[in-house]
Structure formats: C-alpha cells, structure tokens
N, C-alpha and C positions, 0 to 999 in steps of 0.2 A: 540701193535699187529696190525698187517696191516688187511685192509679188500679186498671182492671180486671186490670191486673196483681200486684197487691197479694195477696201471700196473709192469707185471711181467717178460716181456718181456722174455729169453730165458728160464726162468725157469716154465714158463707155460705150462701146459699137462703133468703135470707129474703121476705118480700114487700117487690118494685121501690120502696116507698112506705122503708121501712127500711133499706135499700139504699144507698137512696140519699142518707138522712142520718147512715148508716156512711161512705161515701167522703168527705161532705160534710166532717165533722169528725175524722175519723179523720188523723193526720200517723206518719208512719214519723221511729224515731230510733232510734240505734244506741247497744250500751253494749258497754264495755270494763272488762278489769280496774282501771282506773284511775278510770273514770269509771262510774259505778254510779246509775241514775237511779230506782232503788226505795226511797228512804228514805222514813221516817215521814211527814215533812210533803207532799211530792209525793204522795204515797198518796189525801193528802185529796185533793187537787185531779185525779188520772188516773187512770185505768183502763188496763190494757194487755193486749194477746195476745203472747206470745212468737213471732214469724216463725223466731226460727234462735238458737244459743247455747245457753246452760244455765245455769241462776241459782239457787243455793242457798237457802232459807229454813228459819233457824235459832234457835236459843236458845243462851246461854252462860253458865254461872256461873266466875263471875270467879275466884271464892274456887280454885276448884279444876282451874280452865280446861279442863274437858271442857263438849264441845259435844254437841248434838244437832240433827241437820237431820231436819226438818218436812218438807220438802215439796223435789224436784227438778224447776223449772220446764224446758220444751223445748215445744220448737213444738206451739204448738197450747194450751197453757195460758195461764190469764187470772189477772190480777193487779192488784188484791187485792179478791176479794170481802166480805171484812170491814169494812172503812169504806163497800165502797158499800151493805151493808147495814144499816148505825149507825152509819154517818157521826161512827165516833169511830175515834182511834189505832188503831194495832193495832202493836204495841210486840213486834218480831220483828227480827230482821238478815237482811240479804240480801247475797248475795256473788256478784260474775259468776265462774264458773270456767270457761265459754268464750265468748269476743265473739261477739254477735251484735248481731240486729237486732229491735224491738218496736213494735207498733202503737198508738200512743196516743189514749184518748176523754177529754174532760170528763167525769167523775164526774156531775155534772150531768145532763147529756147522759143520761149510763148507765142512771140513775135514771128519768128522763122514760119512756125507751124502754120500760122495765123496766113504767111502767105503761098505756102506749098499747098494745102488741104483747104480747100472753098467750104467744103462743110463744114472743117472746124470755125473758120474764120465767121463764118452764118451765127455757129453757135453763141462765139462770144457775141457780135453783134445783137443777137436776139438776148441775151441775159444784158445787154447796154442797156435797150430799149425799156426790158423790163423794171430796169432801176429807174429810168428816167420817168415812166407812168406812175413808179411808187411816190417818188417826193414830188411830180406833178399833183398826184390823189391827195399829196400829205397837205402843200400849200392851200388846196382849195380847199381841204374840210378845216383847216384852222382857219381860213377866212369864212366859211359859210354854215359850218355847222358849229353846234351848241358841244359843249364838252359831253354832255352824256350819248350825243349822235355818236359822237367821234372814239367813244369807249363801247359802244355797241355796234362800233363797224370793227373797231379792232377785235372782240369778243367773236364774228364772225370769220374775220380773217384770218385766228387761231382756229376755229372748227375745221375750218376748209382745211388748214392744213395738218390737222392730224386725222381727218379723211384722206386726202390723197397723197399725203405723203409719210404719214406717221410720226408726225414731228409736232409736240407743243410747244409751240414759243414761247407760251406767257406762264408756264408751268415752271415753280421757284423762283420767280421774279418777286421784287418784293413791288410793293402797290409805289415806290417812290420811281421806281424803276419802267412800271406802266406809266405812270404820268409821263415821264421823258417824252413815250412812245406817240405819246399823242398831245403832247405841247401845254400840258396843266399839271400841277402840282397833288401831293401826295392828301393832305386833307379832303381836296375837293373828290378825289378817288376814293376814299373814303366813303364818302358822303353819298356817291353814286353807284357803288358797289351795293352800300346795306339797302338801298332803294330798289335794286335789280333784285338782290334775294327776297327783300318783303315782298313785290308784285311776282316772284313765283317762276321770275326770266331767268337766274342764276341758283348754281348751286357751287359750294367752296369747300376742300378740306384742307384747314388749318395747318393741319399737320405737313400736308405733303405741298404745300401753297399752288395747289392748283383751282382753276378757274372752268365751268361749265357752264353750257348753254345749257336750259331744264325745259323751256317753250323757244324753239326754232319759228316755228310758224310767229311768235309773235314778233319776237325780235324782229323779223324779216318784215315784219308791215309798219313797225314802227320807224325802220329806217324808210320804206318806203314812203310813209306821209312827212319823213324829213327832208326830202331831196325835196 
C-alpha cells in the first residue's frame, strides 16, 4: 500500500472516495537496466506511473536493425494505456535507460475506476489523445522535415520540459539513443550536433551528457522558416 508520500503525479486531486482506492492498491517497484518490469504479458495484468527514470518504447526490424522509439517515458507518464483500453497485447519493446522507480495498479482496478469516476476516465482519455498527436507529430516530421529540423524540434521539446515540469529527457542519453528518437542514426547526430554548437544554438557537458538550448530565439525562427 502506498503512502501520502508517494508521488502520484496525474492521478492526484482526485475525490477522497478514489484516493483512496489509489493508495489502497497502488504498490511502488523499482526497475533497473537489468531488470525491466514492462513486458507484454505484465501489461495485461498492470498499469503503471513513472515516479523517477526513463523507459524507452520502441519498434525494431530485425532484418535491418534500425529502431525507432515511440514514446520517452519520465515521471509523470502512464503505462500502458493500450491494453487497458482492449485489453489485448500491445506488441512494442521497452528498454529502462535510466533506473528508477514506478507505481503500479491492477489493470482491473484501472478499468473499474475508469467507469465509476468521469474525471478519471477524462484523464486517461486526454493522456490517449496526447500520445496519439505525439507519433501523429513523429510521422509527419519524418515525412516533411529534414533531420536537423527534426533534432531542433526535439532540442525544444526537452526545454519545454524541464520548464514546466522539471524533467530532462534527453539528459544521459547517449547521441545513439537521440537518433532512435527521431528516426536517424548516430553519425548523422553527430554531424548535427557539432554544427548546432559552432553556430552558438547549443551548449553540451560531456561529462554529465546533457544537452542545452544557448539562443532560444533562434532555434525558434529556424524551425519557424522550416514548417
């Protein structure tokens, strides 16, 4: 049973009545690179919130072993809304690439709530939607934009969130790891990175492998004559 110390992240404020059958059944577990507690069949049977870490969700063709990541989980995302809404597979890879920590429901459970409580049931539907505009965005910038658009919209879309929510995503990634995220390879990230620092757009510490926007304003008119 979790406690009032528990971060709850979207499922917080709800009414005391749902509250309190989120603590009741809700259990904290921890995953590590080793130990990876997102496969298929666990799917069916949990629900989860990301507290802390970062968990890849991806696709891979074998034949050619280029991958593509779907989705960058980090605190505050939930996981996997696909079976709890057809409670069938959902046939995806998951990779922890920083340990943390996750809150886990009975599936079950999920579903009940989902139809006693109108607001939670809003909620999940509105985190649906928002998946569904992310790999709608994802589709359209691999078909319309150029690889360096599309590493300078993701460079945004890490600012934005360690503004409003204090979370880097792309912080300790490695640059093979970026490419996934945006449908190119590790050279060509490379190549487009040391271009961003010589023009004065990025700034990098090695050490701690993080990634900064250094001119906001340009970045932002550069993608703007890219649309």
């Amino acid at each position: 049973m979790l406690s009032k110390a528990n971060y709850l992240g979207p499922f917080s404020g709800f009414a005391e009545s749902l509250e309190g059958e989120i603590y009741k059944y809700g259990s904290l577990i921890n995953f590590t690179k080793k130990e990876n507690p997102f496969d298929v069949d666990t799917l069916l049977e949990w629900f989860f919130i990301i507290e802390s870490g970062k968990v890849k969700v991806y696709d891979i063709n074998f034949k050619t072993n280029r991958e593509q990541t779907l989705y960058l989980l980090s605190r505050g995302d939930m996981y996997d809304v696909v079976p709890l809404l057809d409670n069938r597979e959902h046939n995806l890879a998951t990779e922890v690439l920083e340990p943390g920590r996750a809150i886990r429901f009975p599936l079950k459970k999920v579903r009940e709530w989902m139809q006693e409580f109108p607001k939670f049931e809003q909620l999940i539907y509105r985190y649906v939607a928002q998946q569904m505009r992310q790999v709608e965005e994802l589709a359209l910038d691999l078909s319309l934009l150029e690889t360096k658009e599309r590493l300078l919209k993701l460079l945004l879309k890490n600012y934005k969130s360690i503004e409003q929510r204090g979370v880097d995503l792309l912080s300790k990634l490695s640059h093979s790891e970026i490419a996934s995220l945006i449908g190119t390879v590790r050279h060509i990230i490379d190549r487009h990175l040391k271009t961003l620092k010589k023009e004065g757009l990025l700034e990098s510490e090695v050490k701690e492998k993080k990634l900064e926007i250094s001119n906001l304003g340009k970045v932002l008119e550069l993608l703007e004559s890219a649309q």
